[in-house]
Backbone bond lengths (Angstrom), bond angles and torsions (degrees), N, CA, C in turn:
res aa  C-N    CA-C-N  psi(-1)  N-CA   C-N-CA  omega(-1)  CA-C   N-CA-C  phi
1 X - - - 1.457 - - 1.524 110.46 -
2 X 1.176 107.74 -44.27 1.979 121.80 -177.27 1.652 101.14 -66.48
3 X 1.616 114.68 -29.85 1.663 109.69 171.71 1.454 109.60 -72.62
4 X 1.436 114.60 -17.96 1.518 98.69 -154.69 1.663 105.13 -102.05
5 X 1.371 108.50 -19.27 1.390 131.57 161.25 1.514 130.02 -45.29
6 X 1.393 99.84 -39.19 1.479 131.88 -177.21 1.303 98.45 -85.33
7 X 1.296 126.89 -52.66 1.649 123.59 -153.04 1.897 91.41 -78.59
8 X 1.591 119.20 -19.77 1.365 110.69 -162.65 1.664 89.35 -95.62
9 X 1.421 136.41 -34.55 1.148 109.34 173.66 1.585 128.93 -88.28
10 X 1.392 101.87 3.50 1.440 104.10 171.33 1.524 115.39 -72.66
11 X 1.263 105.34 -50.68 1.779 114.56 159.58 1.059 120.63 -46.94
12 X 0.908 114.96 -21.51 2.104 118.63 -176.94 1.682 95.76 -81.06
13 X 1.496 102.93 -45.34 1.402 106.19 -169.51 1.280 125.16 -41.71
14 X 1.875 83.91 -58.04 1.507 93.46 -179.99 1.334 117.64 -97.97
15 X 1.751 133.10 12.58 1.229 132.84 150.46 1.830 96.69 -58.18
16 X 1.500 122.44 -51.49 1.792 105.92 -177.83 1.616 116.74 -53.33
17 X 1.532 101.18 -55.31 1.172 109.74 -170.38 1.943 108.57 -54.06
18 X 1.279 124.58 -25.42 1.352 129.04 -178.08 1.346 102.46 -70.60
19 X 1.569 132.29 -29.79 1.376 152.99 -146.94 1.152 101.97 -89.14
20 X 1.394 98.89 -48.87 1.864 104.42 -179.60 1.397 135.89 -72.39
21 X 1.991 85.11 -36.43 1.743 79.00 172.24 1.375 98.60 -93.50
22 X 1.550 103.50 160.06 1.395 147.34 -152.99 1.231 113.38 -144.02
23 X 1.404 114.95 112.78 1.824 113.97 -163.40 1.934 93.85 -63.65
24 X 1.462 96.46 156.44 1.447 115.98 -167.86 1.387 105.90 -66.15
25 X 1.285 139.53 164.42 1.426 122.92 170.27 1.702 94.93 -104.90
26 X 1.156 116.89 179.50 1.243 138.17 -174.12 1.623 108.24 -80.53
27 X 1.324 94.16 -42.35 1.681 106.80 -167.69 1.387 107.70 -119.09
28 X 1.705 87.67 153.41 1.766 111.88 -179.12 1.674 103.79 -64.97
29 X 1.787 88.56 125.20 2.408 90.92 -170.20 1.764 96.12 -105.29
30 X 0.937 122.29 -31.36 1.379 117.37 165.68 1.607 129.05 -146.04
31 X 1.148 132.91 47.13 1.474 122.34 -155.26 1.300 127.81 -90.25
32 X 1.981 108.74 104.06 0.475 114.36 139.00 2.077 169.49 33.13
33 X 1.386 109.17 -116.21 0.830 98.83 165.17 1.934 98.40 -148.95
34 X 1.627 101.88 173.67 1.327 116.07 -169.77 1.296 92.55 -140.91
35 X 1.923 89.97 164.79 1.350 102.92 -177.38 2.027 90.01 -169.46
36 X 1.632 106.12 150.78 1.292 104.88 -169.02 1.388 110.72 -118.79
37 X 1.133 152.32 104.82 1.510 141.93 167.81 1.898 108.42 -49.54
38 X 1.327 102.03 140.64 1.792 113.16 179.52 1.491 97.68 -25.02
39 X 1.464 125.97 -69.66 1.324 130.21 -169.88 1.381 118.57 -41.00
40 X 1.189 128.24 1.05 1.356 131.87 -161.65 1.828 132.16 66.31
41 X 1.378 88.37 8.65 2.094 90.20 -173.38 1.684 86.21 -97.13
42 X 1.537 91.19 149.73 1.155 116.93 -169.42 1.493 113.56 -130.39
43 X 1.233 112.75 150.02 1.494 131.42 -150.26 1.574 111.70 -135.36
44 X 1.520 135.67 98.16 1.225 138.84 -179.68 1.612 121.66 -104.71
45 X 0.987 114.54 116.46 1.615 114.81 -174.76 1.773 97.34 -65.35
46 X 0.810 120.01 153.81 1.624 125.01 154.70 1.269 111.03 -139.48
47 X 1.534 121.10 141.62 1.093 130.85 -160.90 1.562 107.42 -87.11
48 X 1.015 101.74 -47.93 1.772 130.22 -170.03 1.898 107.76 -67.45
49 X 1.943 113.66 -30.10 1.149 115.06 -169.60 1.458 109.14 -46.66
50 X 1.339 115.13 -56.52 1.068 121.89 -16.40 1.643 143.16 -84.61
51 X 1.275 158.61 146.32 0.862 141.90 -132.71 1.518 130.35 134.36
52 X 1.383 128.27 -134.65 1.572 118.79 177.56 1.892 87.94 -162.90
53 X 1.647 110.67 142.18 1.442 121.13 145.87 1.259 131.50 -75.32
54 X 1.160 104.14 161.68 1.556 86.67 158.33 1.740 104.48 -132.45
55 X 1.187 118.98 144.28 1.575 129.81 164.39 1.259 143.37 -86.94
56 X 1.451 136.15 67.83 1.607 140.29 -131.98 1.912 93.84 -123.67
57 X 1.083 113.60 119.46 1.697 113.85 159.36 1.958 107.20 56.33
58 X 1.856 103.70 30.91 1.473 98.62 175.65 1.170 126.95 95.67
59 X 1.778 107.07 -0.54 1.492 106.61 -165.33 1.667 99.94 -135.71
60 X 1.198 127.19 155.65 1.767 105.66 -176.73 2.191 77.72 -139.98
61 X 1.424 89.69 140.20 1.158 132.49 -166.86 2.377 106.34 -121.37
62 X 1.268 110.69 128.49 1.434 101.67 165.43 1.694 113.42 -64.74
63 X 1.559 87.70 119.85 1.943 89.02 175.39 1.382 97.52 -84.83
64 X 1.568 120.37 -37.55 1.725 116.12 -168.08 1.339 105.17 -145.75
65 X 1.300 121.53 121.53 1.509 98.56 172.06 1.790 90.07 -124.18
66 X 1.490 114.10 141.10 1.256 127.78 177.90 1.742 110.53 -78.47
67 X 1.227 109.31 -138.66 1.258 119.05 -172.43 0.891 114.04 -120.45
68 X 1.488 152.82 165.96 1.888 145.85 178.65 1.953 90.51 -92.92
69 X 1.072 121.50 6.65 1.399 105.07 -165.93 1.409 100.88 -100.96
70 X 1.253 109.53 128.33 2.050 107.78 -174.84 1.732 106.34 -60.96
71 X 0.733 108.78 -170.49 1.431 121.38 -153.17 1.211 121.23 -8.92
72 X 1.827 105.39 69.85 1.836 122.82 161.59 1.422 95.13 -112.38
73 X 1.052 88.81 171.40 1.726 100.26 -177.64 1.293 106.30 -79.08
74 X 1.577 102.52 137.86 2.102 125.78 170.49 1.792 86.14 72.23
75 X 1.311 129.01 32.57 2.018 120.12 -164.89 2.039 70.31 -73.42
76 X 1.902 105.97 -58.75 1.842 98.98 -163.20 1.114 86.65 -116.81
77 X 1.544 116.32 106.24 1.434 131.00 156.63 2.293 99.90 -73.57
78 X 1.334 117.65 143.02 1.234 130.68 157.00 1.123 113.16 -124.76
79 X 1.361 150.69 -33.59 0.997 120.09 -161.89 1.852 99.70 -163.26
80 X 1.454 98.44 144.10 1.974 106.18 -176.27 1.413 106.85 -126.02
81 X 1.275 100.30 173.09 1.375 108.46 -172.53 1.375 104.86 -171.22
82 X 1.412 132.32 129.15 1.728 146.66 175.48 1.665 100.05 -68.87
83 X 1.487 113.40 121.46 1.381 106.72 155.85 1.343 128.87 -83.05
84 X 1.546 133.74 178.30 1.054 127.29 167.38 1.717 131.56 -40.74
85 X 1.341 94.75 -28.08 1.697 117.47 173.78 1.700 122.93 -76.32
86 X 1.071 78.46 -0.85 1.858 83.76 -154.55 1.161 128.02 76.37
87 X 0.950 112.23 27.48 1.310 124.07 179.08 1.899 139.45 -93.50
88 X 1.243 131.58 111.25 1.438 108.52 -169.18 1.496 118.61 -75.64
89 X 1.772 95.83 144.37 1.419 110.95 147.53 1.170 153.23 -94.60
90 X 1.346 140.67 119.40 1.276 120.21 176.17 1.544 123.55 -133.33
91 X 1.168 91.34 146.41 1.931 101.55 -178.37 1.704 111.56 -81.35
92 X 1.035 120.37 138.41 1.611 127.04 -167.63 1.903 113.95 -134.10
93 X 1.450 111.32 81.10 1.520 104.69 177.24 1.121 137.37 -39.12
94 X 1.756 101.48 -23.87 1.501 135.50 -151.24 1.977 91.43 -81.53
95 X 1.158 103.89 -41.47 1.513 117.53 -158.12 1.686 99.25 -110.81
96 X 1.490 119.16 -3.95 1.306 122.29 -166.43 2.259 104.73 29.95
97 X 1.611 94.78 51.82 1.526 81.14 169.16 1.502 94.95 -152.74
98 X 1.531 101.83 -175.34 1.982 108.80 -172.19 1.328 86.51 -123.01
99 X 1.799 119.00 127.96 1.168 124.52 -179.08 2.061 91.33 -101.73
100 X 1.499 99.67 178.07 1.757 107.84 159.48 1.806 96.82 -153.30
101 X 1.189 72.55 141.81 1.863 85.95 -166.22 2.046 99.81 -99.18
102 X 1.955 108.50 136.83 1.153 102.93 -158.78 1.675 99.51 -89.58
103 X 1.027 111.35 -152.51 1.493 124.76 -162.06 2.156 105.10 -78.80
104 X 1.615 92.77 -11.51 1.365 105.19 168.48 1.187 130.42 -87.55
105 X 1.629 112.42 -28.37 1.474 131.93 -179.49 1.578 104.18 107.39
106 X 1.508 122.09 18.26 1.551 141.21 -156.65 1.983 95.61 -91.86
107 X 1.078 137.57 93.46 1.496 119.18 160.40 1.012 126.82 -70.86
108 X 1.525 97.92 146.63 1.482 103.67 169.02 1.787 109.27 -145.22
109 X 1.793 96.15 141.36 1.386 108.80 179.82 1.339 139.01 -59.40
110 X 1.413 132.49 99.25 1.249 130.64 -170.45 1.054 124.09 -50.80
111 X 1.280 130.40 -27.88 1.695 144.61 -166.67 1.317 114.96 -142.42
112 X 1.041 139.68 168.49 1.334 143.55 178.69 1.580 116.67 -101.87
113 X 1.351 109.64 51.87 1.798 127.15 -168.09 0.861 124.85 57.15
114 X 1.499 118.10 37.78 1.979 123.39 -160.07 1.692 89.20 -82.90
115 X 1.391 119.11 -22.67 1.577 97.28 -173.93 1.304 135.04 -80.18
116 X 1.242 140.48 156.57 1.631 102.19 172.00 1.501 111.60 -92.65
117 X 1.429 107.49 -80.61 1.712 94.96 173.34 1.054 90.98 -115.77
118 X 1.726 112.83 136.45 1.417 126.76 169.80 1.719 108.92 -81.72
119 X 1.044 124.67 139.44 1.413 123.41 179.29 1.584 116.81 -122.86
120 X 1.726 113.77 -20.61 0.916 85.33 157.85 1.864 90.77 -168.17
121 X 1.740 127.57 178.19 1.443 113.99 -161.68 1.807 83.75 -149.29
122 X 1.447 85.61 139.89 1.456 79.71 171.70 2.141 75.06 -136.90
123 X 1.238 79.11 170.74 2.041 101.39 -174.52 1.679 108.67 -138.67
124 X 1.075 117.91 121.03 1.679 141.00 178.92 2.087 89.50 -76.12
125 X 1.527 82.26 138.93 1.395 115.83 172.47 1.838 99.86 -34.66
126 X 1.368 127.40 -61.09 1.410 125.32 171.05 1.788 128.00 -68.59
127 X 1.422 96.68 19.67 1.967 108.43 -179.91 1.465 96.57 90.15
128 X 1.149 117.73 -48.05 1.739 105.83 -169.99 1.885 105.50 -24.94
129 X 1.297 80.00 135.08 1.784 106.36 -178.21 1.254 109.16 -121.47
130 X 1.748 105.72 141.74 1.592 111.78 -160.36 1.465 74.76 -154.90
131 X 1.754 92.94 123.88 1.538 104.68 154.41 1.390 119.02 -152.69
132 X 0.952 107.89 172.96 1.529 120.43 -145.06 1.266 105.30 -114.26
133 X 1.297 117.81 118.24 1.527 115.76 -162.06 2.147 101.71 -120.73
134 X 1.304 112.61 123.82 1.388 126.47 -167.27 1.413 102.58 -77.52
135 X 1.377 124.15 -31.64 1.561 126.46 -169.36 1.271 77.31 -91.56
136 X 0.969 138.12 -112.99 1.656 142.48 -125.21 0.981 101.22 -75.68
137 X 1.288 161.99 24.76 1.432 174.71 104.91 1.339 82.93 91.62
138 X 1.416 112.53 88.13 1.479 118.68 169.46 1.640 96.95 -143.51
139 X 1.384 96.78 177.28 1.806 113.30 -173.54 2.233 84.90 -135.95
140 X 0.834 104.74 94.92 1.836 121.20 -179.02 1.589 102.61 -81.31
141 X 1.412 115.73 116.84 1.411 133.71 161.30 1.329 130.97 -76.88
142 X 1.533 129.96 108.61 1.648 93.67 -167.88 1.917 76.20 -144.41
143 X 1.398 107.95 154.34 1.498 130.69 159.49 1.255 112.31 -34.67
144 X 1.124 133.95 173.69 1.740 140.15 170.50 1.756 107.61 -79.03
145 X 1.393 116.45 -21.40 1.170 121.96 -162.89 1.587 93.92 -112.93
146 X 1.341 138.61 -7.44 0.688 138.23 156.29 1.665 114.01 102.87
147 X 1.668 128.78 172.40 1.184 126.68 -163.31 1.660 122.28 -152.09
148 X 1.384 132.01 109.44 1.044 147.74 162.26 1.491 105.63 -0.90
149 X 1.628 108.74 -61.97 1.438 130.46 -175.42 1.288 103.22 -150.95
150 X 1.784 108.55 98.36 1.471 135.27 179.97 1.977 94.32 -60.60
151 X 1.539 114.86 131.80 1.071 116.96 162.83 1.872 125.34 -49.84
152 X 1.232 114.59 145.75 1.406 122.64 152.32 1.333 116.06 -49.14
153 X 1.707 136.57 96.32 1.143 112.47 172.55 1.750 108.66 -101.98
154 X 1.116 129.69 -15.08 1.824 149.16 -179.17 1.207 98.34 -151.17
155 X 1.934 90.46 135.41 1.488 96.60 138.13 1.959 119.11 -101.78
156 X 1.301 117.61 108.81 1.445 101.27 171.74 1.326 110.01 -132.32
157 X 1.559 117.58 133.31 1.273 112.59 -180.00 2.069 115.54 -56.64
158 X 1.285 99.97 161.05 1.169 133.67 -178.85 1.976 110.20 22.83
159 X 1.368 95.21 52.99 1.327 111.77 -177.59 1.918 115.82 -63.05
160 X 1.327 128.96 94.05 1.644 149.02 151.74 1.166 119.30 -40.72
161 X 1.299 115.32 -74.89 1.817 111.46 -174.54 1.474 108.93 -130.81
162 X 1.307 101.83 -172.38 1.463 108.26 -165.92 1.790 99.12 -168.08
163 X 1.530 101.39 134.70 1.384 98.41 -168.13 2.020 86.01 -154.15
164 X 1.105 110.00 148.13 1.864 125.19 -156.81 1.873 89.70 -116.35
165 X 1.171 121.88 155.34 1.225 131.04 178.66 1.692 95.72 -114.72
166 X 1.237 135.93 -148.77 1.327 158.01 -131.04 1.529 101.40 -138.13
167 X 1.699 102.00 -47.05 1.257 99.29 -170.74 1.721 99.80 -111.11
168 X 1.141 118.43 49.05 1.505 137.51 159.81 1.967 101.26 54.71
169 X 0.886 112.01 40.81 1.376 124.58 171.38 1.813 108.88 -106.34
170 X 1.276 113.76 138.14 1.693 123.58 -146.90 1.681 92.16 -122.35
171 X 0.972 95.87 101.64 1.953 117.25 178.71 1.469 93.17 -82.65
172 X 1.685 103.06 123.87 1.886 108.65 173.43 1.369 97.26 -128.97
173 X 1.896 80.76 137.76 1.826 87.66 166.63 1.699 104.68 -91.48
174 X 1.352 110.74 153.36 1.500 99.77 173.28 2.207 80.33 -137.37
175 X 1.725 91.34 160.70 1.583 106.94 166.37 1.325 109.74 -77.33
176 X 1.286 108.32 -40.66 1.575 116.16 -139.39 1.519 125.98 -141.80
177 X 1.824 110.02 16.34 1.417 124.21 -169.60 1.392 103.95 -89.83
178 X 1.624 101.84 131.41 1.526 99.74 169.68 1.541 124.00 -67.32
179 X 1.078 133.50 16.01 1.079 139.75 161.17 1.365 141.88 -97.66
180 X 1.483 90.17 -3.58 1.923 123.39 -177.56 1.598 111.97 120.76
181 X 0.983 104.68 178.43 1.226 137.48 -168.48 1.647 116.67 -86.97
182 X 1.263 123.11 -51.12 1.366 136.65 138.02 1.561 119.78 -111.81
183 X 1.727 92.94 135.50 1.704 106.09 172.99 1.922 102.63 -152.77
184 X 1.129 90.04 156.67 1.493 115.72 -164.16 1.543 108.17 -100.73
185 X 1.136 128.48 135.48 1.360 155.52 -132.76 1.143 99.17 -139.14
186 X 1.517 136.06 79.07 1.704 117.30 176.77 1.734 106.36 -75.17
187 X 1.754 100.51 -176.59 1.135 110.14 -159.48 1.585 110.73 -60.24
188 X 1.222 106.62 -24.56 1.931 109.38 -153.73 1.880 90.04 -120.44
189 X 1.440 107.79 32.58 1.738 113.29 173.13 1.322 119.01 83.39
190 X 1.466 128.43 -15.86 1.756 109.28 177.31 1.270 129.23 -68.55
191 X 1.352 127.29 137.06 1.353 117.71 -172.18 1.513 110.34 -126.02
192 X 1.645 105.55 142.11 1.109 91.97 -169.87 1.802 90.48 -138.17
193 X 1.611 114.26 161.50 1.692 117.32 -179.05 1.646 111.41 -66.62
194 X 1.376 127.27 126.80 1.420 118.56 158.07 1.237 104.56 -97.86
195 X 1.175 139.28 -80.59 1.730 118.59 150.11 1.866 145.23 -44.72
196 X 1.005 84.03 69.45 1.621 82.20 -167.42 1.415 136.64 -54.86
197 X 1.691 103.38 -8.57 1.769 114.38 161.79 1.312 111.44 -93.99
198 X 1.770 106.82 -140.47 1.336 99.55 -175.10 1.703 84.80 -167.72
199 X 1.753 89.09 95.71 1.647 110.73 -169.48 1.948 99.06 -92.10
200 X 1.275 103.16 -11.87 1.875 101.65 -166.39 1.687 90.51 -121.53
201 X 2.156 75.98 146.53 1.693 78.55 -162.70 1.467 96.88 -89.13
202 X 1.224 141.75 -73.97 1.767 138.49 135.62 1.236 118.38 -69.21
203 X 1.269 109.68 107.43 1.518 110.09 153.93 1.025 118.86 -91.58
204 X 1.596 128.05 -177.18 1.184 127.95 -163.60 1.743 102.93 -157.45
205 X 0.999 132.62 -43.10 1.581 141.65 172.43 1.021 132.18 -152.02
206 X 1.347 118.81 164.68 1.772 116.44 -171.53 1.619 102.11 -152.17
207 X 1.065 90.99 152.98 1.618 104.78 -176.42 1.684 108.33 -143.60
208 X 1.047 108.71 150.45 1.707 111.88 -178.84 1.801 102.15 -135.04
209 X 1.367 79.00 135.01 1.793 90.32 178.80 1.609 109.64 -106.38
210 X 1.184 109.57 176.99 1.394 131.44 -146.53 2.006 95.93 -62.48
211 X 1.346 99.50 -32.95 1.776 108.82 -175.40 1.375 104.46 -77.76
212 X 1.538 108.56 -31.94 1.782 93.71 -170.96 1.062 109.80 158.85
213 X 2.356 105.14 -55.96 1.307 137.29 -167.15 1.580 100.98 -45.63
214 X 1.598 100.22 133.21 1.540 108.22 179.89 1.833 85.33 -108.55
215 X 1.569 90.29 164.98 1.528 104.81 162.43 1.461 112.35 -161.24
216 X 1.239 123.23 142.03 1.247 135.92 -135.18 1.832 106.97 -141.22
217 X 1.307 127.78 114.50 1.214 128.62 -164.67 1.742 96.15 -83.81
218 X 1.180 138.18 150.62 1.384 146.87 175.30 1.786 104.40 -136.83
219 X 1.090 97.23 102.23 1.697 104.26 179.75 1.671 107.01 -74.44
220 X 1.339 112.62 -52.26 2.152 102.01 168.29 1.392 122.30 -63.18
221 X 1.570 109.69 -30.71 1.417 97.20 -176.35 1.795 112.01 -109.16
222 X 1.314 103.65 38.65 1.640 128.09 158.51 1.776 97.59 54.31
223 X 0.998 119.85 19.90 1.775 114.66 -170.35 1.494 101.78 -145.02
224 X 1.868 94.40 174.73 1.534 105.06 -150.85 2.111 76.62 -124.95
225 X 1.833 106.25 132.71 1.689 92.45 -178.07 1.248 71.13 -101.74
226 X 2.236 78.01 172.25 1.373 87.93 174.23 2.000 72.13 -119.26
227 X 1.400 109.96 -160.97 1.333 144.02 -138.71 1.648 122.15 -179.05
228 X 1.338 121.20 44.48 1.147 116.07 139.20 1.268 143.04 14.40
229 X 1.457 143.10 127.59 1.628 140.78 105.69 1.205 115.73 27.38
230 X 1.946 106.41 -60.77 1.775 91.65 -164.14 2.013 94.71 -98.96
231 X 1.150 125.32 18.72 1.388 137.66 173.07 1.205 118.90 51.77
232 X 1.638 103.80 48.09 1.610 113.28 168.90 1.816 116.19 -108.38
233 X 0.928 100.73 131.09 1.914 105.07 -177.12 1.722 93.38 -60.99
234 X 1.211 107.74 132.25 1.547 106.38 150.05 1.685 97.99 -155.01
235 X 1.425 84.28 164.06 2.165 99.62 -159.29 1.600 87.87 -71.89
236 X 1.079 114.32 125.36 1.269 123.13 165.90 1.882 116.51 -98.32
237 X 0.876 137.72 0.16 1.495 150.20 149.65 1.611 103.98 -157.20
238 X 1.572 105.53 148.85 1.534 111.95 173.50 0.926 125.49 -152.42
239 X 1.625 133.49 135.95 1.150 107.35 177.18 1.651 124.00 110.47
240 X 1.401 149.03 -170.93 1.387 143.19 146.86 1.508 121.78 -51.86
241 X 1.630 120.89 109.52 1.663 104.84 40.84 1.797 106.94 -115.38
242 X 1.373 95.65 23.67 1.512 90.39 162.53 1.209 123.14 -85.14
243 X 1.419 132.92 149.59 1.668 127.31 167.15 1.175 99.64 -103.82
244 X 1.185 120.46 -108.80 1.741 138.69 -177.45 1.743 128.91 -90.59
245 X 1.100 98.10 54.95 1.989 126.02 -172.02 1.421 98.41 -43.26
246 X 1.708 140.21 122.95 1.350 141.51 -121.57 2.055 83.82 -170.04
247 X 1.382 101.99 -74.79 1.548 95.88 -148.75 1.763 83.12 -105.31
248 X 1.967 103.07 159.12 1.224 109.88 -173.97 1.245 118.19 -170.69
249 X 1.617 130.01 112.31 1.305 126.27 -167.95 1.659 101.25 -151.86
250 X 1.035 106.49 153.88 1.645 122.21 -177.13 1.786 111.25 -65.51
251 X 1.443 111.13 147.00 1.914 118.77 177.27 0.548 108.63 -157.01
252 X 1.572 119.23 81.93 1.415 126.74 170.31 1.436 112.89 79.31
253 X 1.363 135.72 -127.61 1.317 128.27 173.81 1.527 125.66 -93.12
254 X 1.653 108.23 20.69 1.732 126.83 -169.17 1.562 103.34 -128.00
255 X 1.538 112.45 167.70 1.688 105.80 175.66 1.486 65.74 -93.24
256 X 1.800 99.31 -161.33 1.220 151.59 -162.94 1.677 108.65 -149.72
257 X 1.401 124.20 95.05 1.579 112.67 172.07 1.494 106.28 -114.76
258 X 1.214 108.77 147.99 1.477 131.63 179.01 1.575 111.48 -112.35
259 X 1.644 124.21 86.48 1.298 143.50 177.02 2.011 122.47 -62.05
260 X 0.977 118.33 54.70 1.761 115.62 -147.14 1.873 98.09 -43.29
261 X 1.156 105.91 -51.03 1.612 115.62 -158.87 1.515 84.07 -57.14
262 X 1.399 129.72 -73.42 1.283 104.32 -172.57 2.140 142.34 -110.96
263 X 1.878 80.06 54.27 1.492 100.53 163.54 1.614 106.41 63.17
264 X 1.403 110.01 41.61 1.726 88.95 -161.78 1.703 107.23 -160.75
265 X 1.323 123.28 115.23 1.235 145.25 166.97 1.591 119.91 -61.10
266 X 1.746 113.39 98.58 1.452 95.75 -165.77 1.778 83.72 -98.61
267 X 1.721 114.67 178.49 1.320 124.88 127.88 1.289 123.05 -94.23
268 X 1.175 101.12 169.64 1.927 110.48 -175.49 1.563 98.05 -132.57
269 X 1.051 107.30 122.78 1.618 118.72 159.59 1.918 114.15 -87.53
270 X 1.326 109.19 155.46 1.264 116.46 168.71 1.278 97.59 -68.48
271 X 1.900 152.98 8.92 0.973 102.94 -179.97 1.625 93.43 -116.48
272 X 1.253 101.38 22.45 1.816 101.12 166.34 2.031 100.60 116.15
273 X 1.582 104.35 -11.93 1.243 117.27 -143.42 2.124 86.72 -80.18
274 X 1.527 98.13 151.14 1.213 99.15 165.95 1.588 112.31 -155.22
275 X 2.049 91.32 142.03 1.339 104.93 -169.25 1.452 112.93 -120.32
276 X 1.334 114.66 156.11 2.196 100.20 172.16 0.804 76.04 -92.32
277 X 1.856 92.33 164.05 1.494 135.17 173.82 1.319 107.53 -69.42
278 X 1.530 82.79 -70.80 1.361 130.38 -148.03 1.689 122.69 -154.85
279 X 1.578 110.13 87.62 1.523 98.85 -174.61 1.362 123.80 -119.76
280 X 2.056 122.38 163.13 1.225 101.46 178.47 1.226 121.92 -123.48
281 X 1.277 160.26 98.05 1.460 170.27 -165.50 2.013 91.73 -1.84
282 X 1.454 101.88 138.32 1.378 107.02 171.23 1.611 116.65 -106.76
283 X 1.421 107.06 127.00 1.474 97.56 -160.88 1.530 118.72 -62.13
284 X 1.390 128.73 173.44 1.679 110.41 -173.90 1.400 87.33 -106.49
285 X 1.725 114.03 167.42 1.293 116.47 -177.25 1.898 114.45 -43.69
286 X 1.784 102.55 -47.71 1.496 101.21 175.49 0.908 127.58 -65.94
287 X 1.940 130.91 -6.41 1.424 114.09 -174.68 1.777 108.89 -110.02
288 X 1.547 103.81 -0.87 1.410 135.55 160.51 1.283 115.34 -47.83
289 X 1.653 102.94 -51.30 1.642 122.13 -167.35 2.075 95.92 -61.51
């Protein structure tokens, strides 16, 4: 009776588990955000996969695709990040946790769901992991190996991205902090405003390069700022063939933007110039239906 019990819920098991997966689609359904390892392969969360690509020699391939069922692991990936190892990160709302995927493409959970929604992770030269949590308007500290209960490193409201300088100081974008829009996080917690209004209507990420220059994705006002020396926002591209510019991380001497509305990975050159990566046809309302 105890064999026959077993054989009927093992079948159930994997009648769900058959349920869940869902052959991969061909094409990018919402993406999100990106992020590039030194080597140049590239890594796109998609919201819609759900799951993450990957981008190798021109061609993007599923690195992970989760499950359609809400709260499985990577179900809403937002946001990645390369560790010191080469290794990926990703933030998961679905699981309120930050997974890192091993040398197999195997995740595993850093925390025990202490986050709420991660939005975005940046990682210090020694693994230290910093992410940025939108519900609890926190800035979360955790080891390279990760933490039961990731430290308090900020409190700032409605904290987006997160980008590390040289001298281990943690640049945050926020939407909606009364203290600005961007402020700086030194190493041992003080924070102080580098933008002290609130020049961006949604932002979405920030990145800092080797000089200083910040740049800042704005999904309503269709452009990518830049951020200056003398620390004034001005639109540094706008407009077509961008729509709604979302995900954003540095490659080499180019950003990296991740466009969701229209399926499509641009680069950005310093000289304003912009190219796709990698794009995927947007369906028309009738082939939607």
């Amino acid at each position: 009776m105890k064999v026959t019990v077993f054989v009927i819920l093992s079948l159930v098991a994997g009648l769900v588990r058959a349920q869940d997966a869902v052959p991969a689609p061909a094409d990018f359904q919402y993406p999100l955000a990106v992020v590039a390892r030194p080597d140049g392969v590239i890594f796109v969360a998609d919201r819609n996969l759900p799951g993450i690509w990957k981008v190798e020699n021109g061609q993007k391939s599923v690195f992970f695709q989760a499950s359609k069922k809400f709260r499985t692991p990577l179900n809403a990936v937002r946001c990645l990040a390369i560790d010191p190892d080469g290794k990926l990160l990703a933030g998961d709302s679905a699981t309120r946790d930050v997974y890192r995927f091993d040398e197999n493409g195997q995740p595993t959970a850093l925390t025990q769901g202490w986050i709420g929604i991660p939005m975005s992770i940046a990682v210090a030269p020694d693994g230290t992991i910093y992410t940025a949590d939108l519900e609890l308007h926190r800035i979360w500290k955790m080891p390279a190996g990760g933490s039961a209960k990731p430290d308090e490193f900020a409190v700032i409201n409605s904290p987006r991205g997160l980008t590390l300088d040289s001298e281990g100081n943690l640049w945050v974008l926020s939407t909606s902090s009364k203290d600005g829009q961007i402020q700086k996080v030194s190493a041992d917690g003080r924070i102080s405003p580098v933008i002290k209004d609130h020049p961006f209507n949604l932002p979405h990420n920030i990145v800092r390069l080797a000089d200083g220059t910040l740049f800042v994705t704005d999904n309503y006002e269709h452009c990518v700022w830049k951020i200056g020396s003398d620390g004034k926002p001005e639109k540094f591209v706008e407009g077509a063939p961008l729509d709604r510019p979302v995900g954003l991380c540095v490659s080499g001497d180019k950003l990296l933007i991740a466009d969701p509305h229209i399926r499509t990975i641009f680069s950005l050159g310093q000289d304003k110039s912009l190219t796709v990566v990698i794009s995927s046809p947007v369906p028309t309302p009738a082939a939607a239906k």
